[in-house]
C-alpha positions as CSV (number, residue, x, y, z in Angstrom):
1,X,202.2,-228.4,228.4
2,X,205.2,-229.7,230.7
3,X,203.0,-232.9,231.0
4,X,202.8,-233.4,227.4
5,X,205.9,-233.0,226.6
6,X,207.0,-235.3,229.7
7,X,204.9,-238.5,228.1
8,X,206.1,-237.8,224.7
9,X,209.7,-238.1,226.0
10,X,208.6,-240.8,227.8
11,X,207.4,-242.9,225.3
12,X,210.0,-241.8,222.8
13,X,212.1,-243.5,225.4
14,X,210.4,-246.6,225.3
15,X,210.2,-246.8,221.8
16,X,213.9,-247.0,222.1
17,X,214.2,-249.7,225.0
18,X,211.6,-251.7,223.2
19,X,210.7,-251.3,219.5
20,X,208.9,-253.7,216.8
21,X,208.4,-257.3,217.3
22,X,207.4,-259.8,214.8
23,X,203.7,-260.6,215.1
24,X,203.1,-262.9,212.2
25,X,204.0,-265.1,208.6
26,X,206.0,-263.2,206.5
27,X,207.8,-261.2,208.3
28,X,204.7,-258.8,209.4
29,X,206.1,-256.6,212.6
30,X,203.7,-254.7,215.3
31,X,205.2,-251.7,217.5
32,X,205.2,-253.6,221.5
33,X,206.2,-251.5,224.2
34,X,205.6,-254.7,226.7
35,X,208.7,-257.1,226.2
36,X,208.7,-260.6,226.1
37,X,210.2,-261.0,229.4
38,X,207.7,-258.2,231.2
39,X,204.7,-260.7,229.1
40,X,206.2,-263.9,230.6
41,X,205.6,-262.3,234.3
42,X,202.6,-261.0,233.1
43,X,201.5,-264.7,232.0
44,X,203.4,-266.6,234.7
45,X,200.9,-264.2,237.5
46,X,198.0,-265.1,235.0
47,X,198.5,-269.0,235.0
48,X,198.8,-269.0,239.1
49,X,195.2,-267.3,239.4
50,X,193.8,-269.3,236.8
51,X,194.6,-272.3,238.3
52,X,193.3,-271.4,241.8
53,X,190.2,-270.3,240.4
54,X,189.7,-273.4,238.0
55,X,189.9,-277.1,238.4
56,X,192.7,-278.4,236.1
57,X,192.1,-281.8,234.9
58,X,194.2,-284.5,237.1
59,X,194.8,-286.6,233.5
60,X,198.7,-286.9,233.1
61,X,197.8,-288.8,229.4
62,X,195.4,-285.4,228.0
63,X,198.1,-283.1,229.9
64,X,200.6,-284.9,227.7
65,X,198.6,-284.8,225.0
66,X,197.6,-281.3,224.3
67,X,201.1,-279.7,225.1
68,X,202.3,-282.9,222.0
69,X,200.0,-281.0,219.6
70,X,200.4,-277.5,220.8
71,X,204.7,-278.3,220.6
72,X,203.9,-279.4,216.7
73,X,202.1,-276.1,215.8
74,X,204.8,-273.9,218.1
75,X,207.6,-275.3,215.7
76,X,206.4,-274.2,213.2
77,X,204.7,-270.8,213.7
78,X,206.5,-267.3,214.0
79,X,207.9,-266.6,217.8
80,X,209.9,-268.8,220.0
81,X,211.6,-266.1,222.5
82,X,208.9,-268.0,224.8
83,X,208.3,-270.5,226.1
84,X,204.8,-272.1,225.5
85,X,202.5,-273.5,228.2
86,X,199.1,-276.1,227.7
87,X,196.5,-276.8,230.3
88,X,193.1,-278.6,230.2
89,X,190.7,-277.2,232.5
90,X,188.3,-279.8,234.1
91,X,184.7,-277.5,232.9
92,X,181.5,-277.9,231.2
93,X,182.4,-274.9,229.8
94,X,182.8,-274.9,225.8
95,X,185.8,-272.7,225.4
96,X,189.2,-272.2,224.8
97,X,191.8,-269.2,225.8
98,X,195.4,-267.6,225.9
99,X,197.0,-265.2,228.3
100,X,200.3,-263.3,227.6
101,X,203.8,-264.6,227.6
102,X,202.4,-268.2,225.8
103,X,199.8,-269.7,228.9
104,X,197.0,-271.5,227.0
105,X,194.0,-273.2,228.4
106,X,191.5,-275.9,226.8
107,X,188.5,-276.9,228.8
108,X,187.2,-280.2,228.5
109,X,183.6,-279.2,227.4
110,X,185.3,-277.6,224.1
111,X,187.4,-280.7,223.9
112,X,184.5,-283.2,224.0
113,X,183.0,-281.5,221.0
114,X,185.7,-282.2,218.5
115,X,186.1,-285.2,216.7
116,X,189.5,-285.5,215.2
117,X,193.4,-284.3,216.6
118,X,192.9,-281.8,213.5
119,X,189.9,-279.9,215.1
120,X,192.1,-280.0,217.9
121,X,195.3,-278.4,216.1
122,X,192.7,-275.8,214.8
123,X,191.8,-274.4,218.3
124,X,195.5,-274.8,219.3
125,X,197.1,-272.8,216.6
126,X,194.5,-270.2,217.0
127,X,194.8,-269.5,220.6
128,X,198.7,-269.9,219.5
129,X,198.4,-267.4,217.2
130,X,197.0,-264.9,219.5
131,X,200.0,-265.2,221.4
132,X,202.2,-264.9,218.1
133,X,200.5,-261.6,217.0
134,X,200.6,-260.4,220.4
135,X,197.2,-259.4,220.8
136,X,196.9,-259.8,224.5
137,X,199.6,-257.4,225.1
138,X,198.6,-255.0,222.5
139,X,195.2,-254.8,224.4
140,X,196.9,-254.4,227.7
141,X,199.0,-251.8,226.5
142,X,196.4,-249.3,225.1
143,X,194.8,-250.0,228.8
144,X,197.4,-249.2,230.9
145,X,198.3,-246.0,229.4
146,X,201.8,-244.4,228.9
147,X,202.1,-243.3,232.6
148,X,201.8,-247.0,234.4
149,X,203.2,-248.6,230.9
150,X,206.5,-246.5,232.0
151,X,206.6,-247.5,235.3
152,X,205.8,-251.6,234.1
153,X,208.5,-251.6,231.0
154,X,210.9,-250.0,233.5
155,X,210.2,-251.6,236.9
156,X,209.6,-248.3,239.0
157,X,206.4,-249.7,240.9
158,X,206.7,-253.3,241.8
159,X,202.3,-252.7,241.9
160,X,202.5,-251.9,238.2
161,X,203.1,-255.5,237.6
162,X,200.5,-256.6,239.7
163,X,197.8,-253.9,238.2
164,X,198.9,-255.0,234.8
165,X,197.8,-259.2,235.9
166,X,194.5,-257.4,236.8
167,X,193.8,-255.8,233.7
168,X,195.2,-258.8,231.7
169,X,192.8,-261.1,233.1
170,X,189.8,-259.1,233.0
171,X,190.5,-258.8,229.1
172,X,191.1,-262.5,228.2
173,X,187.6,-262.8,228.9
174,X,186.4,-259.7,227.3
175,X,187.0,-261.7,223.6
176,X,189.1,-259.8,221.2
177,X,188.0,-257.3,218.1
178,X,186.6,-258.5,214.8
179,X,190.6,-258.1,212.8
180,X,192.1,-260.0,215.7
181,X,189.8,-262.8,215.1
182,X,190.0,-263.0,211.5
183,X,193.9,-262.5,212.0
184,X,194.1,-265.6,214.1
185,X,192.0,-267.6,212.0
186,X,194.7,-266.8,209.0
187,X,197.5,-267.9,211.0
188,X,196.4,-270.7,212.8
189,X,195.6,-272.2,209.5
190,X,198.5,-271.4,208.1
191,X,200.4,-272.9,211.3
192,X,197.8,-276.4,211.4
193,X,198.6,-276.9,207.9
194,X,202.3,-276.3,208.3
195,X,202.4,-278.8,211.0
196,X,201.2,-281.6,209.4
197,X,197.0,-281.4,209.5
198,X,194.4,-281.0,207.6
199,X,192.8,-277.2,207.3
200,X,189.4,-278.5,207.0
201,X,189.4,-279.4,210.7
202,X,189.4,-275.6,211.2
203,X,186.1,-275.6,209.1
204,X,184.1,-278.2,210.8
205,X,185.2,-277.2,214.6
206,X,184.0,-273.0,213.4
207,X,181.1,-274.5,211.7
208,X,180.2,-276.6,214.8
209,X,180.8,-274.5,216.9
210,X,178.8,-272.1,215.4
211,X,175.8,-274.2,215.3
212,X,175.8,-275.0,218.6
213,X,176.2,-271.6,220.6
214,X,172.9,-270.4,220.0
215,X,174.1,-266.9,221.3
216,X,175.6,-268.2,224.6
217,X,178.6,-265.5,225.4
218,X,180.7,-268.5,226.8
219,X,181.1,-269.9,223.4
220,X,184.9,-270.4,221.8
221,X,186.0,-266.4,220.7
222,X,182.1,-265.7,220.3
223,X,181.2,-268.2,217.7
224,X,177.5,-268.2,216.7
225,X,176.2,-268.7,213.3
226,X,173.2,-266.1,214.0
227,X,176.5,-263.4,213.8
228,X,177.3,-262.0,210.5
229,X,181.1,-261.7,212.0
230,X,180.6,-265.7,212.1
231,X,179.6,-266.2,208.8
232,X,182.2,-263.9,207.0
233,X,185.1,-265.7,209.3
234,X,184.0,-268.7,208.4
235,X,184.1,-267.7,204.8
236,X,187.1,-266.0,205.0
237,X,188.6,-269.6,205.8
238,X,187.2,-271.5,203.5
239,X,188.9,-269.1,201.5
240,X,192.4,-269.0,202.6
241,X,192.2,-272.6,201.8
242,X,191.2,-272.9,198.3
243,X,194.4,-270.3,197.9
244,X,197.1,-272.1,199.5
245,X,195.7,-275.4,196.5
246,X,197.2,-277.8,196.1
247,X,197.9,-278.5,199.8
248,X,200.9,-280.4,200.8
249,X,200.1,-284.6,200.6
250,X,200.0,-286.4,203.8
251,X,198.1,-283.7,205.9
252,X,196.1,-285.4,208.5
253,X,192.5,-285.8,210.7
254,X,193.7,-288.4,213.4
255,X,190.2,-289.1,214.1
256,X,190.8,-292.6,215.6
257,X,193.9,-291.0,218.1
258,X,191.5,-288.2,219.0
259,X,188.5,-290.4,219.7
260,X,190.7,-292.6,221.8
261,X,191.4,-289.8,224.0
262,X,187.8,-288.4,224.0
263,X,186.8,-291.1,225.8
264,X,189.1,-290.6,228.7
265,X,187.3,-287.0,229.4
């Protein structure tokens, strides 16, 4: 009973230190216990092992490049307390991911797939909205539990930190929940369209994407048009679209930009 009544304090306490966080457009909130500066150490640990365990591609123009997109869709979408971080991966691999505190990674096999800067923007702001709706750290919190949350949030065990790396990285490849999904497809559509490009690109890279995986687990966030989760995503898009009619004029595809830059990978 003593214990119970020990972590109820205890997270009464954090609720107190920490408290709600905006998570998306229009104002939408979510209860974090992990603060933006605990999530940038989190991610800053994160980035260092993914880059000794993957090749990062030695191409100063696509480096460039990719942070110039992902800086157009971080203006306009819903949290700047961080700072936002782009890296191409030199891999084969078709896929695309983000780790807490705003550390994103593109591999070049996903990138040679697209064919315009808007299919680009698509995967961008959706990785980007991930980060925004903190989905990552919401993960990592229900993990780590209220005993080794308290001693991360309030730096007690210098470990905690390093346990919480551990478990972050083992979920950013463990793919995230049907309503996280369809979440960041909302905002990252919302965010593309914002920033200038054309939503459609977010339809063609899904669609092609799903036509493609054939049920390989590697695939960007799981795509595969066998899925019904795929279908009803994809849907849910096309969707989204049609209600934000008539779109703003001028919103852009940059096919012959993109293709320029294809073929340096």
């Amino acid at each position: 009973m003593k214990a119970k009544y020990y972590y109820f304090s205890i997270l009464i306490l954090i609720l107190l230190v920490t408290g709600c966080a905006t998570t998306g457009p229009g104002g939408k909130t979510s209860l974090i216990f992990i603060g933006s500066d605990t999530e940038v150490s989190i991610g800053q640990e994160m980035d260092a092992s993914v880059r000794k365990d993957n090749k990062v591609l030695q191409d100063e123009a696509w480096q460039n490049y990719i942070n110039e997109v992902g800086q157009k869709i971080v203006a306009v979408c819903d949290r700047k307390d961080i700072e936002y971080h782009f890296t191409v991966i030199d891999s084969n691999i078709v896929n695309a991911f983000a780790t807490p505190g705003g550390y994103l990674f593109f591999y070049t096999g996903l990138l040679k797939e697209m064919e315009n800067e808007a299919e680009l923007a698509a995967v961008v702001a959706h990785e980007i909205s991930h980060v925004v709706a903190r989905h990552s750290v919401k993960r990592l919190q229900a993990a780590m539990g209220v005993s080794l949350l308290e001693q991360l949030v309030f730096g007690q065990n210098q470990d905690a930190l390093k346990v919480a790396v551990d478990i972050g990285l083992g979920l950013s490849f463990a793919g995230y929940s049907r309503s996280n999904e369809n979440e960041a497809d909302n905002f990252g559509i919302q965010y593309m369209t914002e920033a200038g490009y054309n939503p459609e690109g977010a339809i063609t890279m899904f669609e092609k994407l799903a036509n493609m995986s054939q049920g390989d687990p590697n695939f960007f966030e799981k795509l595969s048009m066998s899925h019904p989760d795929t279908q009803d995503r994809i849907a849910k898009s096309k969707a989204l679209i049609a209600s934000m009619k008539p779109l703003p004029e001028g919103l852009q595809l940059h096919s012959q930009k993109y293709k320029i830059m294809r073929s340096r990978l």
